[in-house]
C-alpha positions as semicolon CSV with decimal commas, in nm:
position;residue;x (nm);y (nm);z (nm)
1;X;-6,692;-0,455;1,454
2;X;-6,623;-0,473;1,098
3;X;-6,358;-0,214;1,095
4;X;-6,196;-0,421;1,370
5;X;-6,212;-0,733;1,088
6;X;-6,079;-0,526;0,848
7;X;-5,773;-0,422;1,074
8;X;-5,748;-0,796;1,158
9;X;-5,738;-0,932;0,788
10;X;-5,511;-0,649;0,639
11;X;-5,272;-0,729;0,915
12;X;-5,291;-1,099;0,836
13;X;-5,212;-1,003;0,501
14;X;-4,919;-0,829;0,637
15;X;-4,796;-1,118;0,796
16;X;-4,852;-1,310;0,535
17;X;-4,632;-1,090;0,286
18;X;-4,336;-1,050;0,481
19;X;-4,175;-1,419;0,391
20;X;-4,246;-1,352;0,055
21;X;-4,028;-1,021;0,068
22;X;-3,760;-1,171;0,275
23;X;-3,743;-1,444;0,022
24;X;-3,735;-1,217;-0,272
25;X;-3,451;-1,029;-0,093
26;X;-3,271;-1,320;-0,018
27;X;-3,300;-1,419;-0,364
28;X;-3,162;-1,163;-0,514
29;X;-2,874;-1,266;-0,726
30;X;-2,544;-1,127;-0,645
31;X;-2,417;-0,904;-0,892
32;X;-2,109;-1,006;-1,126
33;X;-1,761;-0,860;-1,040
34;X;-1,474;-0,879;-1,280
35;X;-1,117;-0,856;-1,248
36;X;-1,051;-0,482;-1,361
37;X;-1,372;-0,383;-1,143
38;X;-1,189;-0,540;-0,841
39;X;-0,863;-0,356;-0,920
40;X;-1,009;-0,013;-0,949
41;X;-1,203;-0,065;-0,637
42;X;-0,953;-0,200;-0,470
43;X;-0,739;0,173;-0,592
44;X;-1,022;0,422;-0,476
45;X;-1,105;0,221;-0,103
46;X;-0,838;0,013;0,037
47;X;-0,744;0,167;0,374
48;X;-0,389;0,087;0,336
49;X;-0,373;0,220;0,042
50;X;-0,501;0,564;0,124
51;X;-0,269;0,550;0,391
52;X;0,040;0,531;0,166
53;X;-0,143;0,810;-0,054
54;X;-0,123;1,025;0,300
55;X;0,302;0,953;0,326
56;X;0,282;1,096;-0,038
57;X;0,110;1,433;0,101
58;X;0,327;1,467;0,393
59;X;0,680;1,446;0,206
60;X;0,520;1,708;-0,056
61;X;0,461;1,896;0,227
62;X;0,856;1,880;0,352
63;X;0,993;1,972;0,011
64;X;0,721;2,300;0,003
65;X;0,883;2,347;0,345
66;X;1,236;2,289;0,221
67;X;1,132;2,597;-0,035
68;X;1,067;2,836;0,231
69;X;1,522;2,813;0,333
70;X;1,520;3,041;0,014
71;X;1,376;3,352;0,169
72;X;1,475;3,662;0,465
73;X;1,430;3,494;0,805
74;X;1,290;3,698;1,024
75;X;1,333;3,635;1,416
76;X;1,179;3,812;1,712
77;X;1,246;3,870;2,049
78;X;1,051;4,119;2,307
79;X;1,146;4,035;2,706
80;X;0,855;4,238;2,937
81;X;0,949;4,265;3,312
82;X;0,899;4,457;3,624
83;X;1,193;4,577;3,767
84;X;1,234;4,488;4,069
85;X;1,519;4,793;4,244
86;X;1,602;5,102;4,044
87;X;1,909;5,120;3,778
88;X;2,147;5,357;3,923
89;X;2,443;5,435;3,679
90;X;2,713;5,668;3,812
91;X;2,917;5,842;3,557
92;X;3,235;6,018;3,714
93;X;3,373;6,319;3,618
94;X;3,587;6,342;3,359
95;X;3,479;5,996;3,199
96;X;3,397;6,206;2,869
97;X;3,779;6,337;2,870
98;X;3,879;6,667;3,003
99;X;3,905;6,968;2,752
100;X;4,077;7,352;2,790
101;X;3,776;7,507;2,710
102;X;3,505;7,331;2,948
103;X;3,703;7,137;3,167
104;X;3,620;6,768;3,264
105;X;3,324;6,639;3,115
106;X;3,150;6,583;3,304
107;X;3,199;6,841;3,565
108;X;3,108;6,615;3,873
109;X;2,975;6,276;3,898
110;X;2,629;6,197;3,737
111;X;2,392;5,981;3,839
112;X;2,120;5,844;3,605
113;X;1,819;5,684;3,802
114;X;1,570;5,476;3,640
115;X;1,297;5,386;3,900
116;X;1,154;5,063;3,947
117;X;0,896;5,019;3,653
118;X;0,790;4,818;3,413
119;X;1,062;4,804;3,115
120;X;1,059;4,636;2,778
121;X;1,331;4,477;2,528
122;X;1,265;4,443;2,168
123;X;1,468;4,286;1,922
124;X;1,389;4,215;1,558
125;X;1,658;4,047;1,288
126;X;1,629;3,959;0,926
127;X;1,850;3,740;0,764
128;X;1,874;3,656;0,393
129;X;2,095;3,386;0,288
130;X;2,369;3,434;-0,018
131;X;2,688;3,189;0,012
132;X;2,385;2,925;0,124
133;X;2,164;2,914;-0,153
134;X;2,341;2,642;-0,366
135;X;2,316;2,408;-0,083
136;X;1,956;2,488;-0,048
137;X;1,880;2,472;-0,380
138;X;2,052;2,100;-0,353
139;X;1,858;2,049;-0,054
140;X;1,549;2,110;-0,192
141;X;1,630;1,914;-0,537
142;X;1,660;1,627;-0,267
143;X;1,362;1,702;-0,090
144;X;1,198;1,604;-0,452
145;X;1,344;1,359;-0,486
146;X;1,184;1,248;-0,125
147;X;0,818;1,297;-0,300
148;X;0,955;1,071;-0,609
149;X;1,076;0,796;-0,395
150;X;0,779;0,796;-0,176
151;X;0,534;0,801;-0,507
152;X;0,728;0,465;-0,630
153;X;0,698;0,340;-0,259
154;X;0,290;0,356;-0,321
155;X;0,327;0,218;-0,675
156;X;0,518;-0,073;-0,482
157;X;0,260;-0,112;-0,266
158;X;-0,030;-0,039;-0,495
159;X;0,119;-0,361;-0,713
160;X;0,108;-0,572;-0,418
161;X;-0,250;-0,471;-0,341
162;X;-0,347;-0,565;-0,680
163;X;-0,174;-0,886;-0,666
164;X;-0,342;-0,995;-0,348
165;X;-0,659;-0,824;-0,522
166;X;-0,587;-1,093;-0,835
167;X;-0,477;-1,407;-0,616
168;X;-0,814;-1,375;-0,435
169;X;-0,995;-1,339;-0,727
170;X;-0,858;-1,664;-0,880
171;X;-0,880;-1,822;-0,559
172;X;-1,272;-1,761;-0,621
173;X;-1,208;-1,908;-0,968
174;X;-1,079;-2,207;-0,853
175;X;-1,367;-2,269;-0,590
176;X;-1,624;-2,201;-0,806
177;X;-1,437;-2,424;-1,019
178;X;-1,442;-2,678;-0,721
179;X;-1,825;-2,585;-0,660
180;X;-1,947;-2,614;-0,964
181;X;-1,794;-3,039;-0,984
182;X;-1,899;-3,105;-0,649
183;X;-2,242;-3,031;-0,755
184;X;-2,212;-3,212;-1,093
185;X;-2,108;-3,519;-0,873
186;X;-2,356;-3,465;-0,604
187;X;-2,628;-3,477;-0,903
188;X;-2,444;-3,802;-1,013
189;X;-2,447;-3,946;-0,723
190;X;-2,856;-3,892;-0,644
191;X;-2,930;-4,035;-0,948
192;X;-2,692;-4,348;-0,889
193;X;-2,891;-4,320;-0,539
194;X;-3,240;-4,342;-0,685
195;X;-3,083;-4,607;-0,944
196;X;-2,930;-4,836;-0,667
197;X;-3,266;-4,792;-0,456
198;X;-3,498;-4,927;-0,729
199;X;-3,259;-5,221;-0,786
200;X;-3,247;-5,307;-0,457
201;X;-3,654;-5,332;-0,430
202;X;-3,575;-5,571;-0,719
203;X;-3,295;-5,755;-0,520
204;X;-3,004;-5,701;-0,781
205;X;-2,781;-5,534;-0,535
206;X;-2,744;-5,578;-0,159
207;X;-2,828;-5,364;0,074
208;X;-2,460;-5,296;0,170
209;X;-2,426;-5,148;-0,185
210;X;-2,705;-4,906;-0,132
211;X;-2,533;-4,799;0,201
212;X;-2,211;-4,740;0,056
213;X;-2,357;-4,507;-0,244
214;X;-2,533;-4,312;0,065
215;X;-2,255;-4,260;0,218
216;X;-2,072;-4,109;-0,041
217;X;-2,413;-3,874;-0,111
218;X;-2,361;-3,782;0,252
219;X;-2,000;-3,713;0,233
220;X;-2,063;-3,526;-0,119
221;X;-2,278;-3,286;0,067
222;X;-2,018;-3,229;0,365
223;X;-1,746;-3,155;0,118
224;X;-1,991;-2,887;-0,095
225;X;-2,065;-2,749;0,247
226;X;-1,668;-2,700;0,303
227;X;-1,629;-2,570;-0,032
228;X;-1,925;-2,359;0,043
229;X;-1,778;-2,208;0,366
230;X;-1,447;-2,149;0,207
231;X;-1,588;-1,970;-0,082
232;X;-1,782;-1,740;0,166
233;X;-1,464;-1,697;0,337
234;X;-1,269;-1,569;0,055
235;X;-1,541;-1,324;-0,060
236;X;-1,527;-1,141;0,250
237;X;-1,128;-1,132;0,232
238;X;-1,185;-0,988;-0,116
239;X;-1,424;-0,773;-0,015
240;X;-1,187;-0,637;0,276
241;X;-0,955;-0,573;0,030
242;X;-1,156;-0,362;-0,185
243;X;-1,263;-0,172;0,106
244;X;-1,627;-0,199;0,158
245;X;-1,927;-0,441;0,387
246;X;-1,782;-0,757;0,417
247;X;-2,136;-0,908;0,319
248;X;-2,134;-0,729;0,011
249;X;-2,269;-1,026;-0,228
250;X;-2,087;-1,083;-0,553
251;X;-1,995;-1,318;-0,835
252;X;-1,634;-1,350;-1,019
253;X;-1,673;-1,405;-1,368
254;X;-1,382;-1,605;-1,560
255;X;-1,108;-1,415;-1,718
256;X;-0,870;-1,483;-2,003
257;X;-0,614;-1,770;-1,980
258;X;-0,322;-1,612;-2,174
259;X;-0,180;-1,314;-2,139
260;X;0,003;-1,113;-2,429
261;X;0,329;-1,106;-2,264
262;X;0,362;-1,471;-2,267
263;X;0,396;-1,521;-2,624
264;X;0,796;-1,335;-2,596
265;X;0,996;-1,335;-2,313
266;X;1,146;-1,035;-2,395
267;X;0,838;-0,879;-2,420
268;X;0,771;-0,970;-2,061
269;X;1,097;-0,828;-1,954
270;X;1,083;-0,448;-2,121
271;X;0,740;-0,429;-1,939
272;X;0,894;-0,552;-1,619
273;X;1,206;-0,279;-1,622
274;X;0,966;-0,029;-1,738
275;X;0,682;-0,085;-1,467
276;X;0,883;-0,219;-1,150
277;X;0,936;0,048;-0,890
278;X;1,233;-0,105;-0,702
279;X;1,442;-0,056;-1,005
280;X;1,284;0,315;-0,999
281;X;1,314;0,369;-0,640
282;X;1,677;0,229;-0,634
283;X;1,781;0,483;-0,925
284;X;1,636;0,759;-0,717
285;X;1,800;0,651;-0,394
286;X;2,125;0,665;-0,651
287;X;2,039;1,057;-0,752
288;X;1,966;1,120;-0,364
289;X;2,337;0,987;-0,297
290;X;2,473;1,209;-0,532
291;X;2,322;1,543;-0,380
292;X;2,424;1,497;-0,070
293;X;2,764;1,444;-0,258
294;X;2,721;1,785;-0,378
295;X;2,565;1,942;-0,061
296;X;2,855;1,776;0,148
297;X;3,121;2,007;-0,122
298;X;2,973;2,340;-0,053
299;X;3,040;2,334;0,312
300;X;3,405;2,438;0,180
301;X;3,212;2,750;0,076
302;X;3,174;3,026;0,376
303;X;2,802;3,142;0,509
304;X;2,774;3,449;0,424
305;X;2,485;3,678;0,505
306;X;2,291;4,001;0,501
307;X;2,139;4,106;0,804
308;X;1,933;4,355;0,967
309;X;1,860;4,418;1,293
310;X;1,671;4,638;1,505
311;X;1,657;4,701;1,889
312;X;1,442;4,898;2,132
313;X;1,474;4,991;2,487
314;X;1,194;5,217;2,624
315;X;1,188;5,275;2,993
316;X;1,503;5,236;3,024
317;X;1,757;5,539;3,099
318;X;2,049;5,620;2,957
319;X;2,009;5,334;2,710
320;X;1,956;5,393;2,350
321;X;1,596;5,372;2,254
322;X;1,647;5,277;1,928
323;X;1,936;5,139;1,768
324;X;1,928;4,993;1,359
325;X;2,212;4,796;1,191
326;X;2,264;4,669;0,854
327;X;2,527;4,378;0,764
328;X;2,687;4,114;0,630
329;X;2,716;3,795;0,839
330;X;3,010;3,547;0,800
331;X;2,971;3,222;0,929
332;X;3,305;3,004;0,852
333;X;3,482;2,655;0,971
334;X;3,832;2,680;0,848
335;X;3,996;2,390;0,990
336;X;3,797;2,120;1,077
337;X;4,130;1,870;1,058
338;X;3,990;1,683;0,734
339;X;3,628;1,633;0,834
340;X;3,461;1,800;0,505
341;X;3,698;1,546;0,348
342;X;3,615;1,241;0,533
343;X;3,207;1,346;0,511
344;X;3,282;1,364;0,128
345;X;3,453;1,031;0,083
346;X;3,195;0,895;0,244
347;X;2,903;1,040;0,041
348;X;3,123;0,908;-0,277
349;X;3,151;0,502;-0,154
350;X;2,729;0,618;-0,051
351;X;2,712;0,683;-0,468
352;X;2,917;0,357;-0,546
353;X;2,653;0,137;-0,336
354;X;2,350;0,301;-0,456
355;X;2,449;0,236;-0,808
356;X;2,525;-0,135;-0,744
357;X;2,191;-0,166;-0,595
358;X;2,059;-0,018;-0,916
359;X;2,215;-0,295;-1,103
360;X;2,118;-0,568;-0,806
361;X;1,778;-0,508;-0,821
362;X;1,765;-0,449;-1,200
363;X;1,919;-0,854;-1,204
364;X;1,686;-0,952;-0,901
365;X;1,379;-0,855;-1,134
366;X;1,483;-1,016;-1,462
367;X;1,538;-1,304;-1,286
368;X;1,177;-1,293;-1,109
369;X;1,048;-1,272;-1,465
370;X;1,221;-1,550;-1,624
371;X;1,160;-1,808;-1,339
372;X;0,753;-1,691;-1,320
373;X;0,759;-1,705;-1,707
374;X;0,882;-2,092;-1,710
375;X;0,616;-2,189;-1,416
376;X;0,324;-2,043;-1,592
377;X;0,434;-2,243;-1,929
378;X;0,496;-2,546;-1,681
379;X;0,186;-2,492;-1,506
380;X;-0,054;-2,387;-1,814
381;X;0,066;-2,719;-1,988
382;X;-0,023;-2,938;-1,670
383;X;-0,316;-2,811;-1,621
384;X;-0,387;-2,872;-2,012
385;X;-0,327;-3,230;-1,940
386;X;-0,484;-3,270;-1,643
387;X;-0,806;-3,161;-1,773
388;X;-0,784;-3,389;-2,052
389;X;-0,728;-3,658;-1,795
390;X;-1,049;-3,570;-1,605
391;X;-1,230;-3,531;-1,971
392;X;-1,149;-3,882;-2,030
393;X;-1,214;-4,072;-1,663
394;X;-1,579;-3,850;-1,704
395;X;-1,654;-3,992;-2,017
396;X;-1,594;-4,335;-1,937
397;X;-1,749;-4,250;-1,592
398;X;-2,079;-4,186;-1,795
399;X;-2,068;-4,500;-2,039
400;X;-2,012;-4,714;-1,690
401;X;-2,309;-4,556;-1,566
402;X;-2,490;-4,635;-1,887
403;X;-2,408;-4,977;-1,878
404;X;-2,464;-4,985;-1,474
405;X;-2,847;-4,888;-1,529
406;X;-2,876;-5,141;-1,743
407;X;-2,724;-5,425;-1,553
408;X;-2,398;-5,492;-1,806
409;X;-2,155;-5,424;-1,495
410;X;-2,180;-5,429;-1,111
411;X;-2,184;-5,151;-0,849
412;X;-1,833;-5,212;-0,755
413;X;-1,694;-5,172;-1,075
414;X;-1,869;-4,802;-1,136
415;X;-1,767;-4,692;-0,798
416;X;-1,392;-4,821;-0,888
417;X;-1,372;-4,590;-1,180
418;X;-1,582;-4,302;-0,988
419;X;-1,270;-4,321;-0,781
420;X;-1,088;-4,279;-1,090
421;X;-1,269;-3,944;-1,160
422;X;-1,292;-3,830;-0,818
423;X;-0,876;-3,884;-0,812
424;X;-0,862;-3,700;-1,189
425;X;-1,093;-3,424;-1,054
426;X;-0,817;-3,401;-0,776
427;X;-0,523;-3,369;-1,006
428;X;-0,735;-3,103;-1,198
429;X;-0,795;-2,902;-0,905
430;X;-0,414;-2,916;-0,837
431;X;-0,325;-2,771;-1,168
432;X;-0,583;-2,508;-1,157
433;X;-0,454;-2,403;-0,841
434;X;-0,076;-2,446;-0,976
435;X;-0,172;-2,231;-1,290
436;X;-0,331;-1,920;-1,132
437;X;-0,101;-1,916;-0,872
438;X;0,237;-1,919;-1,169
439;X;0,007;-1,647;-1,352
440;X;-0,064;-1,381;-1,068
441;X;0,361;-1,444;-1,021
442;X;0,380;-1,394;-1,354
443;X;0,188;-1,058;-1,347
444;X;0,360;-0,933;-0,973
445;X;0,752;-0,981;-1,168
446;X;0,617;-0,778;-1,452
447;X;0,480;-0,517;-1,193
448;X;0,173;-0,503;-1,436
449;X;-0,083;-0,262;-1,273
């Protein structure tokens, strides 16, 4: 009987202890995140990402590939069958020529049977190329040129990941901007709450006055509730990003507000040439253009050839069994009636267009870089004065509220100007949104990694 007490307490203990853990757990804080952390995660896990990285492996693989056009090819053909009638070949006299000495050869008409059997044809060939291997060589020059463009192709899109990587991080900025005022006013507003309550029981205010400062405590708490969700929402698209749980609890902690290519503009633009990959994919599109220039001239040239071959024919009478050849192979087009020519002129207008992209895209950047450069100063400079707008309604926000608690104004006239500060607090939110959205375009045009 005791031992069944015992069992019956340490279980109750149990039961007892299991809220407390779930609480600790859920109290856990989340762990901080910064802005480089989220960028280097967001390298090593994204899915998309690795899939790019696997387009990089497969046109590696086609240029290795394009290597192998260098060497012999060897072919191979073997044909097993059952014959189904005999060969019969009749050779007539006299098919050898006919000589003084011996007389027709042969003397009288031969027949060579080969019964029906299984027989067997063998055939092996090696080819190495000569004439060919400039245009292979070209071939496979373009083939690396394949792996370049396709590495610039996942710098392109490794710049765009980290820009969606940065505009959901300031996103989070921004709402735990947002979060952090709506609880400042909800605090506010429970103290003007507690405030307006005691003056009521005094009858100083009306009772519609204490209604209307509920209210806005009630809508306070929906809005921190929508900021809430949205906050939650944008953690799990970050999270997505950076490949990993979607419930993965963090915190992003503030980052710097200038950046060191915003003191020169022409600072800003060297980084952008030097770190875009259009301009470096277009210049490699222009070098692809031009090999297949060159590869397109040395069709003029003739395929020429060695070659060996080897055949065998057992089972099979009268043939040779084995028969071995060594040569040279000449593959040639001689007239074509100006189609070399026309492929050529073509490839040359291909060279023209590549370069003007070159210089297109080049353009196209510098002017991404100048416009993003003039909305971050626009934007940094509103949102310097909107925050010393919301400084100032705040301040006089707090000597209303002073003078409010001790009966100098009335309640209409502190909930005018906390419509001031809830309208400043709106403009602020505005240019904090305006700012970090002209500063991750700022970053993108300079292709900063």
């Amino acid at each position: 009987m005791r031992l069944r007490d015992t069992h019956l307490v340490v279980s109750l203990l149990i039961v007892l202890m299991l809220p407390a853990c779930r609480v600790r757990a859920q109290e856990e804080p989340a762990k901080p995140l910064t802005l480089e952390e989220a960028v280097s995660l967001a390298r090593s896990h994204n899915r998309e990402l690795k899939q790019a990285g696997l387009e990089i492996h497969k046109q590696k693989e086609a240029f290795s590939e394009a290597k192998t056009q260098l060497y012999p090819r060897f072919e191979t053909y073997v044909l097993a069958s059952e014959l189904l009638t005999p060969l019969d070949f009749t050779i007539k006299s006299g098919t050898f020529g006919t000589f003084p000495a011996t007389g027709p050869i042969p003397a009288k008409d031969s027949i060579i049977h080969t019964p029906a059997r299984p027989v067997a044809l063998a055939s092996v060939t090696a080819t190495q190329p000569l004439t060919q291997l400039r245009r292979i060589d070209l071939s496979i020059k373009e083939q690396k040129l394949g792996v370049d463009l396709r590495q610039q192709s996942y710098f392109e899109r490794e710049q765009e990941l980290v820009d969606e990587v940065r505009r959901a991080y300031y996103a989070m900025l921004q709402s735990q901007s947002e979060l952090e005022s709506q609880r400042a006013l909800l605090a506010y507003l429970e103290e003007l709450q507690q405030l307006t309550g005691r003056r009521l029981q005094q009858e100083a205010v009306l009772k519609a006055d204490s209604l209307r400062v509920a209210a806005q405590h009630s809508k306070a708490l929906y809005q921190l509730t929508v900021i809430e969700d949205a906050l939650a929402d944008q953690k799990e698209a970050l999270n997505r990003l950076l490949g990993r749980e979607l419930q993965t609890k963090f915190t992003v902690e503030m980052v710097p507000s200038s950046l060191p290519e915003e003191s020169s503009l022409q600072e800003a633009r060297k980084s952008a040439i030097e770190l875009r990959p259009e301009i470096k994919a277009e210049t490699i599109k222009k070098e692809q253009a031009t090999l297949e220039t060159k590869i397109e001239k040395t069709r003029y040239i003739p395929d020429i050839s060695i070659q060996a071959n080897y055949l065998t024919t057992p089972n099979i009478s009268f043939l040779p069994q084995n028969v071995g050849a060594v040569g040279l192979l000449l593959t040639w087009q001689p007239w074509d009636w100006g189609q070399k020519r026309h492929n050529i002129a073509q490839k040359v207008d291909a060279e023209k267009q590549a370069q003007l992209s070159v210089d297109n895209v080049r353009e196209q950047v510098l002017q991404e870089v100048d416009s993003a450069y003039r909305r971050l100063r626009e934007a940094r400079e509103l949102l310097t004065a909107a925050q010393a707008e919301r400084d100032a309604e705040a301040e006089k926000l707090r000597n209303e509220m002073d003078d409010y608690s001790h009966q100098a104004i009335v309640l209409s006239d502190l909930l005018q100007q906390q419509s001031s500060v809830a309208s400043a607090e709106d403009q602020y939110r505005q240019g904090l949104l305006a700012f970090w959205r002209a500063r991750a375009d700022f970053e993108r045009a300079m292709g900063e990694e």
